[in-house]
N, C-alpha and C positions, 0 to 999 in steps of 0.2 A: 725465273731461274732459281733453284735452290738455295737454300743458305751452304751448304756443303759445296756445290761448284763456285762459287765463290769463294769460298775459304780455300780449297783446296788451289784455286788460282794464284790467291794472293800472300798466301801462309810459306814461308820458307819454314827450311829445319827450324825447328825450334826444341831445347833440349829439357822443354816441359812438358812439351807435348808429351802423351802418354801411347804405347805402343801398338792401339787398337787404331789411332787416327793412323798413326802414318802408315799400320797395314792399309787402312782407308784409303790413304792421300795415295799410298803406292801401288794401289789397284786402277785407281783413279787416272793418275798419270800413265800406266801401262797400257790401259785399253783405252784411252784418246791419242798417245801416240800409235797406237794400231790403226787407230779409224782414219788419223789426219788429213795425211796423203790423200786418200779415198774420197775427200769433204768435194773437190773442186769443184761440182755440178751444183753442190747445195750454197742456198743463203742464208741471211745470217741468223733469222729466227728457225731455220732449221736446224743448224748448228746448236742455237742454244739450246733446242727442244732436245736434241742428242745427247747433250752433255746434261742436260737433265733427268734422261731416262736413264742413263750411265750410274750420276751419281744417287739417284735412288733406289737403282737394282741394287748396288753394291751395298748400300745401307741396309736394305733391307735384309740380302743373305749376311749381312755383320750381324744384322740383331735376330739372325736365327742360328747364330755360333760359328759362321763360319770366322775364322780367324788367317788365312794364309791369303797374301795379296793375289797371287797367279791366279787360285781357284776363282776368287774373289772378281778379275778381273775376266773371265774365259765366262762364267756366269751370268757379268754385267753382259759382256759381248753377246752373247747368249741370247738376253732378253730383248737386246734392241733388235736383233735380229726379228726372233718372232714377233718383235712389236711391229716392226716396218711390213714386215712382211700381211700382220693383219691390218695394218691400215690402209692399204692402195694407194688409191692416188690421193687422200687426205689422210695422210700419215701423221700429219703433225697436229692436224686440227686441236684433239684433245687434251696434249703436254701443257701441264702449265709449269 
């Protein structure tokens, strides 16, 4: 699991925090509450594999400027999308 899902799990507001994490943390939170509902059939290292390609889509389009949480999350969603979609039935094999 990431260092970023983690943080993002256990990090409340914090009024240090700098305005880039919590677009992060707020992208973060928006597209896992989307998927959540959705998890029932998966277990729990699929889960984490999810919240792992989440939180590294979202990293990665932060460190290529995006800045607005929505995009930020519609993007991550995005990715896990095409990522599930290319892996079949060993979809998570590769997440670490």
């Amino acid at each position: 699991m990431s260092d970023f899902v983690a943080e993002a799990e256990m990090r409340s507001v914090d009024p240090f925090q700098d305005e880039a994490d919590r677009v992060r943390q707020d992208a973060y939170e928006q597209a896992w509450a989307a998927l959540r509902p959705e998890l029932g059939e998966f277990g729990e290292s699929e889960i984490l594999s999810i919240r792992s390609v989440l939180a590294q889509s979202i990293l990665e389009a932060a460190d290529q400027g995006e800045a607005d949480s929505a995009r930020l999350c519609v993007s991550a969603l995005q990715k896990l999308s095409a990522y599930l979609r290319g892996q079949g039935s060993n979809r998570f094999d590769s997440v670490s």
